[in-house]
C-alpha positions in Angstrom: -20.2 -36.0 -57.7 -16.3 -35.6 -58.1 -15.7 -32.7 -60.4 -11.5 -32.2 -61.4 -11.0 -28.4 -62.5 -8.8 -28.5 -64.8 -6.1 -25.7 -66.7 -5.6 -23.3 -63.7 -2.9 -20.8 -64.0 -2.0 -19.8 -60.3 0.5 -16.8 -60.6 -2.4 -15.5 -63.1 -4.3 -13.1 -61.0 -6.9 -13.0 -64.1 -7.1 -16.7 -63.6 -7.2 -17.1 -60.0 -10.1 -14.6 -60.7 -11.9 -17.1 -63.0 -11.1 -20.1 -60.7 -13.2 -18.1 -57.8 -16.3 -17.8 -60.0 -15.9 -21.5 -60.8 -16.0 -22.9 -56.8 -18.2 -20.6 -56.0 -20.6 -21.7 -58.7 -19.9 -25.5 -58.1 -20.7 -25.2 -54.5 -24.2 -23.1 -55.1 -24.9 -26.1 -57.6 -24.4 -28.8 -54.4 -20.8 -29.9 -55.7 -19.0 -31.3 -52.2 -16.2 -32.8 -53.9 -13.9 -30.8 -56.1 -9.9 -30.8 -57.1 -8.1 -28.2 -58.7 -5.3 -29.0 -61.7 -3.3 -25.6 -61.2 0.0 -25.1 -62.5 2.1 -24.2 -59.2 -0.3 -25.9 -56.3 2.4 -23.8 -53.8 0.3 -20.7 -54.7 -2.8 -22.2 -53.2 -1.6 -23.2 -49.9 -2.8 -20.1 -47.9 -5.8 -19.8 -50.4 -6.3 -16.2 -50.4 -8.8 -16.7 -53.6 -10.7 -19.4 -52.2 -14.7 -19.0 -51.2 -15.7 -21.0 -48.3 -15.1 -24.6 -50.3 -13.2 -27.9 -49.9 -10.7 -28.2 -52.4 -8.0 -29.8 -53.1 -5.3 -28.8 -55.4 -3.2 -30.9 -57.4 -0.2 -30.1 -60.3 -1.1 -30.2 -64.1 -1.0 -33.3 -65.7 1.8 -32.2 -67.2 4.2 -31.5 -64.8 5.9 -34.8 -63.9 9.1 -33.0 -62.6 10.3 -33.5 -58.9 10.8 -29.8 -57.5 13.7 -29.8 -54.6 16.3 -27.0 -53.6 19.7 -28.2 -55.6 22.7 -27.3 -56.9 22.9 -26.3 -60.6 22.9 -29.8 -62.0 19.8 -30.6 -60.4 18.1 -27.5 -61.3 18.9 -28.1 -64.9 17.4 -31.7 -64.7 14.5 -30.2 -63.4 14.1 -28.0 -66.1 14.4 -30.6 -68.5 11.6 -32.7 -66.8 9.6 -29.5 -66.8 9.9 -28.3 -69.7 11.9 -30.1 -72.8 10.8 -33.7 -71.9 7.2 -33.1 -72.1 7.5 -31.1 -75.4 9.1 -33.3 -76.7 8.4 -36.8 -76.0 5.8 -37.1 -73.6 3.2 -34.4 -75.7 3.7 -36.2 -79.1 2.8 -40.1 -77.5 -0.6 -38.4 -75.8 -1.6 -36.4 -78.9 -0.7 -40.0 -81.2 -2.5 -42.1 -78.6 -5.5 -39.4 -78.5 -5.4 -39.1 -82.0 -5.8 -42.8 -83.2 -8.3 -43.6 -80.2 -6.2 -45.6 -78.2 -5.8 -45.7 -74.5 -1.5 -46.0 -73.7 -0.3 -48.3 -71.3 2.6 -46.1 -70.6 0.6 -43.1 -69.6 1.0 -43.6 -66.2 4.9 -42.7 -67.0 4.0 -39.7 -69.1 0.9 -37.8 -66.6 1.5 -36.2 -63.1 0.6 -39.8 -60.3 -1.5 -37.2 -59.0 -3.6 -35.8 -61.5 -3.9 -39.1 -63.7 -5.1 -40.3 -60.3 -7.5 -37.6 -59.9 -8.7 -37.8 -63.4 -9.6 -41.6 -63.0 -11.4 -40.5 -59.8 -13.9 -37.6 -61.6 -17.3 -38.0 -62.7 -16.8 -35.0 -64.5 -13.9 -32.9 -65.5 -14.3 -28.8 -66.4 -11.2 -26.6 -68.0 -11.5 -24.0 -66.2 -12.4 -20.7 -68.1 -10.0 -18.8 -70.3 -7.9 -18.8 -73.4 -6.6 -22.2 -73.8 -7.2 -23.5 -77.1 -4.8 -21.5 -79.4 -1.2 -21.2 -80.8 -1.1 -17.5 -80.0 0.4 -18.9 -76.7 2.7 -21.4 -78.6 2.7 -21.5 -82.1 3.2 -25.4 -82.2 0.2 -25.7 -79.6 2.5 -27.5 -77.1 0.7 -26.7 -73.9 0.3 -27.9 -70.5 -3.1 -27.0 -70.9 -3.5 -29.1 -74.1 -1.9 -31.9 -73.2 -4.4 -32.0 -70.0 -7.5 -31.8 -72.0 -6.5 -34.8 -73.9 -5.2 -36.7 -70.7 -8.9 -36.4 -69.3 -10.4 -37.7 -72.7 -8.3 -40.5 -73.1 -9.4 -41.8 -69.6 -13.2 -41.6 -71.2 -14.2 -38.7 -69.0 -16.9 -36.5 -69.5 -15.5 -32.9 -70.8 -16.8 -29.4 -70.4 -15.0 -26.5 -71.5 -16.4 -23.4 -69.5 -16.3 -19.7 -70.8 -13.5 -20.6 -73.7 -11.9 -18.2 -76.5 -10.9 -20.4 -79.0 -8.1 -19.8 -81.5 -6.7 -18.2 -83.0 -5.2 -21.1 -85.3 -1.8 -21.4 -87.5 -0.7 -24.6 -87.3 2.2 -25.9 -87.7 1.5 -29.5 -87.2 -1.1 -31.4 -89.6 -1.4 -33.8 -86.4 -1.8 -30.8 -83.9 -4.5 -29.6 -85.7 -6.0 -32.9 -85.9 -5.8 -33.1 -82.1 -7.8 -30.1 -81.4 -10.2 -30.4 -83.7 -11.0 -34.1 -81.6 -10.9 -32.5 -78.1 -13.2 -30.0 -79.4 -15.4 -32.9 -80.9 -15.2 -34.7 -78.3 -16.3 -32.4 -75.8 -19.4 -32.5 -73.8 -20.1 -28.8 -74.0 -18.1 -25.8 -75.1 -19.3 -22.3 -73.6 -17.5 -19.5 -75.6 -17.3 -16.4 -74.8 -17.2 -14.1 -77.9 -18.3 -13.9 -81.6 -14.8 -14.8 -82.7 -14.9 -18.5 -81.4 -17.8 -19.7 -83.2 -16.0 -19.0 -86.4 -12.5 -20.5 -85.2 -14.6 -23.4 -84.2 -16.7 -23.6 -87.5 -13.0 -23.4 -89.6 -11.9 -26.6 -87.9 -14.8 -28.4 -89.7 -16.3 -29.2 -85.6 -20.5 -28.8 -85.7 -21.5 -26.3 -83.3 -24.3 -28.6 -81.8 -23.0 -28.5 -79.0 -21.6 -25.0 -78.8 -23.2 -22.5 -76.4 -22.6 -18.6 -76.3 -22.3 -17.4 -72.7 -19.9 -14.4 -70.8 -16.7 -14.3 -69.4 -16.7 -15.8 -65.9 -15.5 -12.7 -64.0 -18.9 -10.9 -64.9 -20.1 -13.4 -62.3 -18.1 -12.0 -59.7 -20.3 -8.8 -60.2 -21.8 -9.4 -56.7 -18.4 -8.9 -54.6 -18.2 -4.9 -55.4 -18.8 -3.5 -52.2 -19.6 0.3 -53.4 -21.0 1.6 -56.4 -20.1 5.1 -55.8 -20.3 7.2 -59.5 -17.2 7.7 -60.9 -17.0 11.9 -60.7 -17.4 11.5 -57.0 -14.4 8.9 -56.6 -10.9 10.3 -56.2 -8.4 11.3 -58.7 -7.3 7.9 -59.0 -6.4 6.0 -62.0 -5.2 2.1 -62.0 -3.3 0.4 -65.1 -2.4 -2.8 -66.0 0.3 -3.7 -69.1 0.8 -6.7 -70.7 4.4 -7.8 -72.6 3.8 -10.8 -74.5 4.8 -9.7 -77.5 7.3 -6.9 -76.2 10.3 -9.4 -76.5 12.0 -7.1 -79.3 13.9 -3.8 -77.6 12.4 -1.2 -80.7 8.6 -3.0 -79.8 9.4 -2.6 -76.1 10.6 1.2 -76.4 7.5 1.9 -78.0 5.2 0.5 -75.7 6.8 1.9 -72.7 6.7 5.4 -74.0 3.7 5.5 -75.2 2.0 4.5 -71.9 4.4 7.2 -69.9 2.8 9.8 -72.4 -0.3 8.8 -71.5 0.3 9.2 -67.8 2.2 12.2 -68.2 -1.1 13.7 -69.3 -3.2 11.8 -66.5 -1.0 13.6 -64.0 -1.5 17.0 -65.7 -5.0 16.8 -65.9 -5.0 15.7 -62.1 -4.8 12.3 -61.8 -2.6 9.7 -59.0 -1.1 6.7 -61.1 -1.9 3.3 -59.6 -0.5 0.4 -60.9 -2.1 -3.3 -60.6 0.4 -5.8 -61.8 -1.6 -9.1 -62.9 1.5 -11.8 -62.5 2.3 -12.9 -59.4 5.7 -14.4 -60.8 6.5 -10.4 -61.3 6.6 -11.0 -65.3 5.3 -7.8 -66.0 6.4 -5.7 -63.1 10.0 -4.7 -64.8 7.5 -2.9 -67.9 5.7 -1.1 -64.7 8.8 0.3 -63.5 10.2 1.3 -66.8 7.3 3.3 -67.2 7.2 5.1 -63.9 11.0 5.4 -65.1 10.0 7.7 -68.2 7.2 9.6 -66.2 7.7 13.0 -65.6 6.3 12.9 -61.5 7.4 9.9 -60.4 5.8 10.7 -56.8 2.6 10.6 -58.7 2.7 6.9 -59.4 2.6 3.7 -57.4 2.6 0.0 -57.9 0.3 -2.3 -55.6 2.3 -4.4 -54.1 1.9 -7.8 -52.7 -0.9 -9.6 -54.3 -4.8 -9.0 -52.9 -7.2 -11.6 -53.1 -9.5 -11.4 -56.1 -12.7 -9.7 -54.1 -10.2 -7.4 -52.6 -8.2 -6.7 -56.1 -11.8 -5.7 -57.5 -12.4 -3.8 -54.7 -9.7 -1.5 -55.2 -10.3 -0.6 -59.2 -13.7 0.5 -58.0 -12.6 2.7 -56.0 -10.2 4.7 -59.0 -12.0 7.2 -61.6 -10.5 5.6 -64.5 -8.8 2.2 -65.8 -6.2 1.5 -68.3 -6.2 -2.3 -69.2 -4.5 -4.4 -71.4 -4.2 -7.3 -69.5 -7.5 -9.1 -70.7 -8.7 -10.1 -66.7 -8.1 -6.7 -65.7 -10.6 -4.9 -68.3 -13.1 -7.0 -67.2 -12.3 -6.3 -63.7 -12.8 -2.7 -64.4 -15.8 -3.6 -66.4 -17.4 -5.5 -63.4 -16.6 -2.6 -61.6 -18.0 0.1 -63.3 -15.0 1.8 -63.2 -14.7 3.8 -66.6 -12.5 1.6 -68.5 -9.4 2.4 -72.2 -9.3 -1.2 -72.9 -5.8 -1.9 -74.9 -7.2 -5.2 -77.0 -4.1 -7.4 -78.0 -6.3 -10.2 -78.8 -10.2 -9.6 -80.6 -11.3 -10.9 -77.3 -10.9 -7.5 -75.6 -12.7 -5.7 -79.1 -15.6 -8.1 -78.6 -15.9 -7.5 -74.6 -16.2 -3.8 -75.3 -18.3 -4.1 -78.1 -20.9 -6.1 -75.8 -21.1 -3.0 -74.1 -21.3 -0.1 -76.8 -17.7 0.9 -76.1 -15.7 0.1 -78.7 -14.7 3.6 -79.5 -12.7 3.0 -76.0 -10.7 0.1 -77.0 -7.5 0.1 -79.4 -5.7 -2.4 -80.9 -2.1 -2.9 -79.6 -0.8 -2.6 -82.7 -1.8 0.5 -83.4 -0.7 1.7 -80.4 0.0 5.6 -80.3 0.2 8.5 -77.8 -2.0 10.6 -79.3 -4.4 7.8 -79.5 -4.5 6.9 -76.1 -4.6 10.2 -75.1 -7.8 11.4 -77.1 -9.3 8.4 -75.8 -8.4 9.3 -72.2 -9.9 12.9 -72.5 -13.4 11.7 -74.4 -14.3 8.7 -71.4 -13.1 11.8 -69.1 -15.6 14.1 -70.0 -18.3 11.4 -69.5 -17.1 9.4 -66.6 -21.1 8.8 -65.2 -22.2 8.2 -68.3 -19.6 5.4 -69.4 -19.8 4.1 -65.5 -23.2 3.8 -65.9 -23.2 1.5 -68.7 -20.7 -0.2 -68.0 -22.7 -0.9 -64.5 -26.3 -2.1 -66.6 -24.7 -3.7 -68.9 -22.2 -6.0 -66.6 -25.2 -6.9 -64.0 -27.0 -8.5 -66.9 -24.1 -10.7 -67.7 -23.8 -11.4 -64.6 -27.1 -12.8 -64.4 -26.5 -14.8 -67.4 -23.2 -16.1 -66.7 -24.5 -17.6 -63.2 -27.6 -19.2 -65.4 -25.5 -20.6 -68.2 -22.6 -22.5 -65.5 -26.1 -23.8 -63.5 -27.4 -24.9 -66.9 -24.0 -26.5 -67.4 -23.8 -28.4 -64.4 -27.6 -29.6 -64.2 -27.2 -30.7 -68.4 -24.4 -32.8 -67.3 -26.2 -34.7 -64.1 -29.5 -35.5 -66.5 
């Protein structure tokens, strides 16, 4: 069996985190043949995230630009072909050809030679895990991702869309909306991954027949944790991760940064090393890191990790902290998987569900209700029960992990009868 992966965000360590539960799942399941769709296939070449699988990666679907080292003009050309064309010509012919049922002629002009190539190729084609179906990313729903999905349908292949949030929704197109409600028709199986989905789904007017609830796809990585030492008896150690998104506005920004240097400010004093685990490997939210350290009152107290670890070894290092600071979705459930005692900083009802699956939503708050004083009354409750919230978090993530394995099995054997 061929099986395409498809949707992979390389410089996304949450992602590249997802993509390693995937092989590794496909191989226990006697898949010999698999190719990756990632968005920047340079990432991949010394495959520091790969398990011990053949794979071959390919660019999106979308991305039908020529990448060389040239002057200004030639950069600006590539942009184009990167970004503007497929916006805004080549999106709008695949969503019109999807749309009315109708198999181009010139898609071969508008789809990546190599991926249309490996798409023909597939007896089965996955998106990888994740939060792809949405216009939180972009409001007119104008994604690589998107674009790919449809691609794979159009060539009458078999779709499966593994671990999913789906939405939110505000659409801006009547013919956008129309387009995702006929990918997620026209799925084989959707796997979701929290309550919220199934509604988001059920508003589009799509039956849930063929709609299963599983768990995100990093609890499956609970197996790599090398120690499960309690969290009292780990050193003073805290990690954080931030996310900016939707920090583009300098009053927004100046907000957020001093808020979390409050809340490290009081880590420090109550004893605590600052550890910082950027989750973008293009360095996107690195600058927010080191305006926080910036506003920090010990400086010397606080350190970035630099490079970028391997997923088993990135997971490796939150268990060893006391404590976890998440935004970034991938690395709550990191911490999760972990057991390391996790504040979970939700700017999506993704990260209030996660927690909620494990009793802890009185350690999660919203991002825009983000306050100092908050934070910090979180930070001194999970610190006077560090075992105890360890602890649960350890039950509660080996029984998703058993799950989550079951479900992708169930997936994969589903398809082949």
């Amino acid at each position: 069996m061929n099986v395409l992966v498809i949707n992979q965000c390389s410089t996304n360590k949450g992602d590249r985190a997802v993509l390693y539960f995937v092989l590794r799942r496909l191989k226990a399941c006697g898949v010999k043949n698999i190719t990756v769709s990632a968005s920047h296939p340079e990432y991949w070449r010394d495959r520091p995230d790969f398990p011990d699988a053949e794979v071959k990666v390919i660019p999106w679907g979308w991305d039908v630009a020529r990448r060389k080292n040239v002057s200004l003009p030639g950069k600006m050309y590539h942009l184009f072909c990167k970004v503007k064309l497929p916006r805004r010509i080549h999106f709008p012919l695949v969503r019109n050809a999807f749309i009315a049922g109708r198999y181009p002629r010139y898609l071969r002009f508008l789809v990546n030679k190599e991926f249309l190539k490996a798409v023909r190729e597939a007896d089965l084609v996955i998106s990888t895990g994740g939060h792809h179906l949405t216009t939180i990313i972009a409001g007119s729903v104008k994604t690589p991702q998107i674009f790919d999905m449809a691609v794979a349908l159009l060539c009458g292949k078999p779709l499966l869309l593994w671990s999913q949030s789906i939405g939110t929704f505000d659409f801006t197109s009547p013919a956008n909306k129309k387009m995702i409600k006929k990918i997620l028709s026209f799925a084989g199986q959707i796997f979701i991954r929290d309550e919220a989905s199934e509604e988001q789904i059920r508003k589009l007017g799509v039956s849930l027949e063929h709609v299963s609830k599983t768990r995100e796809s990093v609890f499956g990585l609970y197996d790599v944790v090398e120690s499960r030492v309690k969290p009292s008896e780990r050193q003073n150690l805290i990690g954080v991760s931030v996310w900016t998104g939707n920090k583009k506005a300098a009053a927004a920004w100046e907000h957020y940064v001093r808020t979390f240097a409050a809340l490290i400010d009081h880590a420090i004093e109550t004893g605590y090393e600052v550890r910082f685990f950027p989750m973008e490997m293009q360095g996107a939210d690195r600058p927010c890191i080191e305006d926080i350290i910036e506003r920090t009152g010990k400086k010397e107290n606080c350190e970035i990790v630099e490079g970028f670890p391997g997923t088993v070894e990135h997971i490796n290092a939150i268990s060893k902290c006391k404590m976890f600071v998440g935004h970034k979705t991938h690395s709550q459930i990191f911490s999760l998987v972990a057991a390391t005692p996790l504040l979970a900083i939700a700017y999506h009802s993704k990260s209030v569900d996660f927690m909620a699956q494990f009793g802890l939503e009185d350690n999660c708050i919203i991002d825009t209700q983000l306050d100092s004083e908050k934070l910090i009354e979180i930070f001194d409750n999970i610190n006077k029960n560090l075992d105890a919230v360890g602890r649960k978090q350890q039950e509660k993530a080996l029984e998703m992990y058993k799950q989550v394995e079951a479900d992708f099995e169930r997936m994969i054997e589903d398809y082949r009868r």
